[in-house]
LONU-505220 format. One record per residue (C-alpha): y, x, z; residue in three letters; residue number from 0. Coordinates in steps of 0.1 Angstrom, whole numbers, plus 2048, in hexadecimal, padded with zeros to 3 digits. Example, Ala and Ser with C-alpha at 12.3 -4.5 7.8 and 13.67 -1.06 7.14 Angstrom:
# residues 2
yy|xx|zz|residu|num
7D3|87B|84E|ALA|0 $
7F5|889|847|SER|1 $
***
This chain:
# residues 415
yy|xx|zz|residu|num
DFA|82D|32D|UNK|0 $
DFB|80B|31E|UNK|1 $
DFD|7E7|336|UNK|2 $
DF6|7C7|32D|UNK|3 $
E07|7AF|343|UNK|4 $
DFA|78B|345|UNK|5 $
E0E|76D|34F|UNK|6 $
E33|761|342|UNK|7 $
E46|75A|365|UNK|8 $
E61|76D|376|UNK|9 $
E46|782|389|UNK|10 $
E39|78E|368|UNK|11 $
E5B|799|35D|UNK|12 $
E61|7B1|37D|UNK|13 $
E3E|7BE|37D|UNK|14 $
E49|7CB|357|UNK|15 $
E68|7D3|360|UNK|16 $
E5B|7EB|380|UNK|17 $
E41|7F8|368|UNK|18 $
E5D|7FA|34B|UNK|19 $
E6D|818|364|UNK|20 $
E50|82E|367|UNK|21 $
E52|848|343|UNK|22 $
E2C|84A|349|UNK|23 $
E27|827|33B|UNK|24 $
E2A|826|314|UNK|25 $
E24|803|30C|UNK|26 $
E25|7E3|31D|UNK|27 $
E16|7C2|30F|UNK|28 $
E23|7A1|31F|UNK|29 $
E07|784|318|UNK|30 $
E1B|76B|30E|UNK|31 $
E37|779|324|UNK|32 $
E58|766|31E|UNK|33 $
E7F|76B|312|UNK|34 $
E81|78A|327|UNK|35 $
E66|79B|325|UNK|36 $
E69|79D|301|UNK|37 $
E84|7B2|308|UNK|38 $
E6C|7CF|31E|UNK|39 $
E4C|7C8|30F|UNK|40 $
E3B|7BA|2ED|UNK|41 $
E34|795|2F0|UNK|42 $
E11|78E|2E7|UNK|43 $
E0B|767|2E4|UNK|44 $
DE7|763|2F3|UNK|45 $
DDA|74B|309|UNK|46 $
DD8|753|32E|UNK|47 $
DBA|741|32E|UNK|48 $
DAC|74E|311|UNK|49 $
D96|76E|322|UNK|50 $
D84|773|301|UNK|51 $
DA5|77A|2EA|UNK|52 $
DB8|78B|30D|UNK|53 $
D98|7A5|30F|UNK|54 $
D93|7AF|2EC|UNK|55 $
DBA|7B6|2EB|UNK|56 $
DBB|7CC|30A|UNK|57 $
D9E|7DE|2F9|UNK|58 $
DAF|7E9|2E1|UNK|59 $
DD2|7EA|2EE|UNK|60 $
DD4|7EE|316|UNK|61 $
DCB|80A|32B|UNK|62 $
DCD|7EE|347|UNK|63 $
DD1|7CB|34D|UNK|64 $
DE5|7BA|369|UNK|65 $
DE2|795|36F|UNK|66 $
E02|784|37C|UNK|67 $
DF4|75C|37B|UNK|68 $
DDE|74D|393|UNK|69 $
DC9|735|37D|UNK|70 $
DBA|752|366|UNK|71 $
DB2|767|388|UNK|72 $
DA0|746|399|UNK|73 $
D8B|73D|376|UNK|74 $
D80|762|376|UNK|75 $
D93|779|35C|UNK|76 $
D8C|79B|374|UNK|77 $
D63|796|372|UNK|78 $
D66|78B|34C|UNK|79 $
D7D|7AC|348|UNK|80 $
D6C|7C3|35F|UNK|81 $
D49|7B4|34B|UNK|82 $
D59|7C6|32C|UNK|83 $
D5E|7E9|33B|UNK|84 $
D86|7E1|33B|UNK|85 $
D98|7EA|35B|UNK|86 $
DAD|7CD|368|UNK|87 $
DC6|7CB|388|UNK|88 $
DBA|7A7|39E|UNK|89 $
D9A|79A|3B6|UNK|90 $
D7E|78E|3A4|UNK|91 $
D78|769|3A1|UNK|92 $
D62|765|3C4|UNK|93 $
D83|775|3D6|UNK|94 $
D9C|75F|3BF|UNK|95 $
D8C|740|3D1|UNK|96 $
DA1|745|3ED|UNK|97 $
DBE|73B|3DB|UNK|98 $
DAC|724|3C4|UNK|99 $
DA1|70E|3E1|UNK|100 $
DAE|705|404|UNK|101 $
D8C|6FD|40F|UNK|102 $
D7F|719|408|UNK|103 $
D9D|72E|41C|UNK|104 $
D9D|717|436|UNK|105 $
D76|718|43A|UNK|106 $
D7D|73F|433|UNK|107 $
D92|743|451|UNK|108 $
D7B|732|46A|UNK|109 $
D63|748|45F|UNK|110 $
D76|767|464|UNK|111 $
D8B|75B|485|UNK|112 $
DA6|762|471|UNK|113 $
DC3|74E|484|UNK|114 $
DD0|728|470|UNK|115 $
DDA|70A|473|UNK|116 $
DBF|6F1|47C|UNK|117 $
DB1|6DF|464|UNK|118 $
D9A|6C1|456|UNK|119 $
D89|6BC|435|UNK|120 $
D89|69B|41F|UNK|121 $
D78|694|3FA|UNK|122 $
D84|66B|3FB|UNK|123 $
DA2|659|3FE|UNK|124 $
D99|643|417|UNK|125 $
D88|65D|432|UNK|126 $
DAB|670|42D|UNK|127 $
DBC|64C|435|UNK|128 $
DA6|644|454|UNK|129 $
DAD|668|463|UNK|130 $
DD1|667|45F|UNK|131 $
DD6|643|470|UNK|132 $
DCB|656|493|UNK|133 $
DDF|67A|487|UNK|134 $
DF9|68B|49A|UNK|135 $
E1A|68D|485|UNK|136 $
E28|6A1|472|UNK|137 $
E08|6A9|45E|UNK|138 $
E03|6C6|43E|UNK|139 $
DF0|6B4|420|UNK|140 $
DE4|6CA|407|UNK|141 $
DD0|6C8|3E7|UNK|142 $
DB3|6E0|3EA|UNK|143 $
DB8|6EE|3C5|UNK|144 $
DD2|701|3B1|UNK|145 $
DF3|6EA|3AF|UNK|146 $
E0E|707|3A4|UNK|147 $
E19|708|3C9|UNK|148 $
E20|6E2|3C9|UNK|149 $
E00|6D3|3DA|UNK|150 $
E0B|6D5|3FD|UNK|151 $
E1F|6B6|409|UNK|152 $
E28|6B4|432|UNK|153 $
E2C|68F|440|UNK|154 $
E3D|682|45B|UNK|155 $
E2E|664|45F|UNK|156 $
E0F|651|455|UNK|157 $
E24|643|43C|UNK|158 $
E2A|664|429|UNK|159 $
E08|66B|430|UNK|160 $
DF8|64E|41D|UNK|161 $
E12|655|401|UNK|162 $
E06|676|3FD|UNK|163 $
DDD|66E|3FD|UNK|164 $
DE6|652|3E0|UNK|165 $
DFD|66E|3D2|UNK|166 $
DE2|68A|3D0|UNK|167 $
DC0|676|3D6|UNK|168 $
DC8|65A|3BE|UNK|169 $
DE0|65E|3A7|UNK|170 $
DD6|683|3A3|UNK|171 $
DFC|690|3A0|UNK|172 $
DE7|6B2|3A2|UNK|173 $
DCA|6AB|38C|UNK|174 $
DA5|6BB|39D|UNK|175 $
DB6|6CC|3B1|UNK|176 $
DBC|6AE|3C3|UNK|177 $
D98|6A6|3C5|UNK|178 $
D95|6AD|3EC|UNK|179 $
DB0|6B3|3FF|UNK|180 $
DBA|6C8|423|UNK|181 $
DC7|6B5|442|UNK|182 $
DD3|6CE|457|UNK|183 $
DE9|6D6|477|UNK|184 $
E11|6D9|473|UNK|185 $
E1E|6FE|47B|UNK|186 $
E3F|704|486|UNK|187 $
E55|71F|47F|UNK|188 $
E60|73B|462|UNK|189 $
E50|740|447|UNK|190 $
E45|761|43C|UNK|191 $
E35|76C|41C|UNK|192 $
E22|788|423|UNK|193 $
E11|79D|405|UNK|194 $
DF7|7BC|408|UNK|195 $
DE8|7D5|3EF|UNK|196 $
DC6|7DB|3F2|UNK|197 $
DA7|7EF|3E4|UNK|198 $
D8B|7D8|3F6|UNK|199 $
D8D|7F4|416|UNK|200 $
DB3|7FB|418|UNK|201 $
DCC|7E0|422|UNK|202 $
DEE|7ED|416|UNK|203 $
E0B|7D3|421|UNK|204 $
E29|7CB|411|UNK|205 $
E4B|7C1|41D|UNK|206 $
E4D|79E|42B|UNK|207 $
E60|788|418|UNK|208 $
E6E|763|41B|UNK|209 $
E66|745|400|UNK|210 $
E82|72B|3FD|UNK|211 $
E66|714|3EE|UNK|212 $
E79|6EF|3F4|UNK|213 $
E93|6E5|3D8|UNK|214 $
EB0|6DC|3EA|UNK|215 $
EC9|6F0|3FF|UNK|216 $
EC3|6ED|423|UNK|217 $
E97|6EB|41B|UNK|218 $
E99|6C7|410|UNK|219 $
E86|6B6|3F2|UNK|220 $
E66|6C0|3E4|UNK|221 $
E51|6E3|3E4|UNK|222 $
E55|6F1|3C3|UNK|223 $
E49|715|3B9|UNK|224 $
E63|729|3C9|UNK|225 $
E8D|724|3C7|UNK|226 $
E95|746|3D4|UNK|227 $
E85|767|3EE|UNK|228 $
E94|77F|403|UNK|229 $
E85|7A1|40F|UNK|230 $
E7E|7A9|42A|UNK|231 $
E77|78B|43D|UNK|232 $
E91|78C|457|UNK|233 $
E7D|776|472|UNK|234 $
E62|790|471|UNK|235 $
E66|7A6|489|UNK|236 $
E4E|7C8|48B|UNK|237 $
E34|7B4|4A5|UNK|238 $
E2D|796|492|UNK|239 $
E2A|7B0|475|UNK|240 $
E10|7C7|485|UNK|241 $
E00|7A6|494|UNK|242 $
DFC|797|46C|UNK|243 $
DF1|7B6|45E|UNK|244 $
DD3|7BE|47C|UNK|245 $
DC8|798|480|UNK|246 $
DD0|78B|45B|UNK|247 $
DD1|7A5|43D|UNK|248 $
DB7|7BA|44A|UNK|249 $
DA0|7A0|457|UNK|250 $
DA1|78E|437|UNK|251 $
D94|7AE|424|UNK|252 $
D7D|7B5|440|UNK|253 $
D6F|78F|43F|UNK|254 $
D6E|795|415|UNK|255 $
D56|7B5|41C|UNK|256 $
D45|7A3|434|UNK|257 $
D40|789|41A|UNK|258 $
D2F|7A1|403|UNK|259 $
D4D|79F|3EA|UNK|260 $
D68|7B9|3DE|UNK|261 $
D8D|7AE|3E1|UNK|262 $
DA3|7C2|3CD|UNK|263 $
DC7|7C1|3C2|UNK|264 $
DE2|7AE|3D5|UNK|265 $
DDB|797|3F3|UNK|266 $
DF9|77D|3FB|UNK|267 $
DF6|76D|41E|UNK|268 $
E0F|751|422|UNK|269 $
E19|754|447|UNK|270 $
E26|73B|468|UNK|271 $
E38|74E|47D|UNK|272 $
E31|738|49F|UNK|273 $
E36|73C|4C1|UNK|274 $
E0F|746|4C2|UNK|275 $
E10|75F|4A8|UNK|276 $
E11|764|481|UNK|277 $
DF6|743|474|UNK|278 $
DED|743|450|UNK|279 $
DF9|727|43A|UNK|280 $
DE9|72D|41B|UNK|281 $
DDA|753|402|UNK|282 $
DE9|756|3E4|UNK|283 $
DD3|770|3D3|UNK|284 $
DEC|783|3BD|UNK|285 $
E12|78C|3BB|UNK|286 $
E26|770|3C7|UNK|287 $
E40|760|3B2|UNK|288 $
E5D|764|3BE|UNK|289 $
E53|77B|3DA|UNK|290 $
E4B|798|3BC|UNK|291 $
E6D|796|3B2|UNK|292 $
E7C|7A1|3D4|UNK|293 $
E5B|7B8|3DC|UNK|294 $
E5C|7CD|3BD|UNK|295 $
E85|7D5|3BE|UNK|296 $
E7C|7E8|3E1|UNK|297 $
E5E|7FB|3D5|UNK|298 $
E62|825|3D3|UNK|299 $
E40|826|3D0|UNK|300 $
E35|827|3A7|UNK|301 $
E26|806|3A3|UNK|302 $
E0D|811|389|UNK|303 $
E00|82E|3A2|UNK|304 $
DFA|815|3BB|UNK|305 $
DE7|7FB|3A2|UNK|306 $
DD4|81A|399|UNK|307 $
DC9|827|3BE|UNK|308 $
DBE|804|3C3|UNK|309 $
DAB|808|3A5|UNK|310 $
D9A|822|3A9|UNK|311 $
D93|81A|3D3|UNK|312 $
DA9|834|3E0|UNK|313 $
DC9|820|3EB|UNK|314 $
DC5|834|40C|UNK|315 $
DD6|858|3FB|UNK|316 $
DEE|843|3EF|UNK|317 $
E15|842|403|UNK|318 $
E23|820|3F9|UNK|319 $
E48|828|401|UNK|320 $
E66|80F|402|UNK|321 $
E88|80D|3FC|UNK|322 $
EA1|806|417|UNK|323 $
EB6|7E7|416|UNK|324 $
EB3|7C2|40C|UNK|325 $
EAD|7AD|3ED|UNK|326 $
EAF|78A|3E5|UNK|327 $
EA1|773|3C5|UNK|328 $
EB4|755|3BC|UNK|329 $
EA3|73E|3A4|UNK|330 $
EB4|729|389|UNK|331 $
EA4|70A|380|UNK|332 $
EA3|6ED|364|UNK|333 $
EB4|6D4|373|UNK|334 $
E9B|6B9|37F|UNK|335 $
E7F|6D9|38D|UNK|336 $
E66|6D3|399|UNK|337 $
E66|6AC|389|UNK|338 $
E6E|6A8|368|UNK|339 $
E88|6C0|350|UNK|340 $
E93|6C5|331|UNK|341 $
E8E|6E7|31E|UNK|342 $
E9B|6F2|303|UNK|343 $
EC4|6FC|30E|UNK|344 $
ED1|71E|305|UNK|345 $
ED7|738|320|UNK|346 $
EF8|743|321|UNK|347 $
F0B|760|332|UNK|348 $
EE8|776|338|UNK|349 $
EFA|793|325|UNK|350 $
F16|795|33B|UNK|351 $
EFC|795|35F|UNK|352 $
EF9|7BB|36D|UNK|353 $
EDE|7B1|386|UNK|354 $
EBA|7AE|380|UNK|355 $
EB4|789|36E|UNK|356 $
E8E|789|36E|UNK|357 $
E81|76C|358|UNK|358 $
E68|751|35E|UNK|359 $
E6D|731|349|UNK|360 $
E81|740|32B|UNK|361 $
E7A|748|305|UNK|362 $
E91|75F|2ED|UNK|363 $
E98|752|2CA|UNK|364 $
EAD|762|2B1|UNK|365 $
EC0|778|2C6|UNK|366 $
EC3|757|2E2|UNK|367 $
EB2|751|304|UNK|368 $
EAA|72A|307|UNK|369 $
E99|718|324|UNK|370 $
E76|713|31F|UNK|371 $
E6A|70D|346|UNK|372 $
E72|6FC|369|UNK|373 $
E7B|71E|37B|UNK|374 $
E8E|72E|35D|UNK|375 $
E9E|74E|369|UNK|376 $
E9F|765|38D|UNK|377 $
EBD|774|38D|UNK|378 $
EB6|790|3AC|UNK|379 $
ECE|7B1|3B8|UNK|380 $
EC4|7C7|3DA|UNK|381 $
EDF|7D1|3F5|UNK|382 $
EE1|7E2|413|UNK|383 $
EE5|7C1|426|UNK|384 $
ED7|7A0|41D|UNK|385 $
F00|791|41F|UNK|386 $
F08|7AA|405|UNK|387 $
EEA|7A7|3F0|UNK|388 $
EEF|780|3F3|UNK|389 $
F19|780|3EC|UNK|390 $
F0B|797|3C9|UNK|391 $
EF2|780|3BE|UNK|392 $
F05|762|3BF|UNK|393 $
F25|771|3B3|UNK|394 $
F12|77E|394|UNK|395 $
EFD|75A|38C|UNK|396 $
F24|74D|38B|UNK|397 $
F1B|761|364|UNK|398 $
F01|74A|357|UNK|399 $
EFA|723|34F|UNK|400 $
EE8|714|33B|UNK|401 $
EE2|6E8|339|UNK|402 $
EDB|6D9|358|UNK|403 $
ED6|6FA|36E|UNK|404 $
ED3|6FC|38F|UNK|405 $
ECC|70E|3AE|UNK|406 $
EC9|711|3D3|UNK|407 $
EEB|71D|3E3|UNK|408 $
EDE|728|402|UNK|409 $
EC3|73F|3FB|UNK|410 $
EC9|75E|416|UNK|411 $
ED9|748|42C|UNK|412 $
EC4|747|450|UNK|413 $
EC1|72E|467|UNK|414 $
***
């Protein structure tokens, strides 16, 4: 069998690396892929965007397609495949919206009684403005559209709030997607990432996991796309688990059906824990990056078999099976992430790292690996507890540097 991954992040690179383990799978093409891929899969330098060039290669090349990216799944690369007779692993573009807008999830989960923050609606600066004068503080402000995980700013004060409706409304830090925006209630608690296979009628979850989305040590500075993950998700225990899957996962399937649309492939729920219960933050509508790279370590389970049950609507004779243990994701960044950074620096030390180093922003060039992104490598190792798994990581990132890198020092630690 022959796979065409799509995308060029860290979550690309593990999804080739798990399928790189099964002998079943012959040939895997990476679309662009990056630096390390290259070394797993053939590099095939094609738009992501570019559904016309992507299909008529997988025609002739790929048994299957998976799509990693969220911006090709929201502008509708599973109908323009599936229109083609090609099989392809992702919802179709109706289901993408409710990761391509926060309005529509929002207005989704009302529908569905699916349980959220509360929320309010705004398409003009000074509306947004108005309501925030008589809010309760701290507030969540969020651009309804795809910001690469950055669009969600939390004020403390009306200060911070006006700051970020100029930010998002005005000076359009996030482009359209900053068009209308969501004003909605401040949850407290952990966070838990929470992801799900499913066929459109079976809701298979995975293990929780936790994001370490701020920049700074200790959660301070701004959200960026993910410094670091650890599974499981410690601070969910096995009710709030049962509660997610039976009131979240599955009712958002169920609300799909209801809906007259088919969701297929992998469903990311973005979790509150509160002292009322798991709330939904936000759907992600694919693989998280870098919840994948802590997911897929922990997987017994083939992945292909399980991309192919969902496939073919039969997830339910399928046993998804895990390992025992913990893993952990650290993320190494350009210095200046998620602002502005240089590229460019070679990577040194990779060759002498014995863990997974699973690479996002990266590019190999005559026999070197430069920096070519924000979030450059994920440098990842399992353990049987999360202190040992942590005490590994970190002693083997001691290995590599390149200009200007830097990372979180306390991801694993809990508070």
């Amino acid at each position: 069998m022959n796979v065409l991954v799509i995308g060029s992040g860290g979550r690309e690179h593990a999804i080739a690396w798990k399928l790189r383990q099964d002998d079943r799978i012959d040939k895997i093409y990476a679309v662009p892929g990056n630096g390390g891929t290259a070394g797993i899969a053939e590099n095939v330098n094609i738009n992501v965007n570019d559904f016309e060039a992507l299909s008529q290669f997988a025609e002739n090349r790929a048994d299957i397609t998976i799509v990693g990216p969220e911006v090709p799944l929201v502008g509708g690369i599973v109908d323009y495949f599936e229109a083609k007779g090609l099989k392809i692993f992702g919802p179709c573009r109706k289901a993408a919206m409710l990761e391509g807008s926060k309005i529509y999830a929002k207005d989704f989960m009302k529908r569905h009684r699916i349980p959220t923050a509360g929320y309010e609606v705004f398409d003009n600066a000074s509306d947004a403005t108005a309501y925030l004068k008589k809010a309760s503080y701290p507030v969540v402000i969020k651009a309804d559209g795809l910001a690469a995980g950055k669009g969600v700013l939390i004020a403390e004060d009306f200060g911070q709030a006006g700051e970020a409706i100029k930010e998002i409304m005005v000076e359009r830090r996030f482009g359209e997607a900053g068009k209308r925006i969501v004003i909605e209630e401040y949850l407290e608690g952990h966070e838990v990432s929470l992801l799900a296979f499913t066929d459109g009628k079976t809701v298979v979850p995975m293990l929780p996991t936790m994001d370490y989305k701020r920049a700074y040590d200790g959660d301070a500075g701004p959200n960026t796309g993910g410094m670091g993950n650890i599974a499981p998700n410690p601070y969910m225990d096995e009710e709030s688990y049962r509660y997610a899957v039976e009131n979240i996962l599955k009712p958002t399937i169920d609300g799909f059906n209801e809906d007259g649309i088919k969701y297929r492939g992998v469903l990311y729920a973005g979790l509150m824990l509160t002292e009322k219960g798991p709330r939904v933050l936000e759907y992600n509508v694919r693989f998280g990056d870098p919840e994948t790279q802590v997911i897929l370590p922990l997987l017994k389970t083939p992945l292909i078999d399980i991309i192919s049950a969902i496939m073919g609507e039969r997830l339910d004779e399928i046993n998804v099976e895990w390992q025992n243990g913990h893993c952990i994701t650290v993320v190494l960044t350009s210095g200046g992430y998620p602002g502005n950074y240089k590229t460019g620096y070679e990577i040194v030390g990779l060759d002498k790292v014995t863990l997974p180093a699973f690479h996002a922003g990266t590019i190999y060039r005559d026999g070197k690996y430069f920096t070519a992104g924000g979030r450059v490598l994920n440098v990842t190792t399992t353990g049987e507890t999360l202190d040992e798994a942590r005490e590994t990581v970190y002693s083997e990132i001691k290995k590599v540097n390149f200009k200007d890198m830097y990372f979180r020092k306390d991801i694993g630690i809990l508070t």
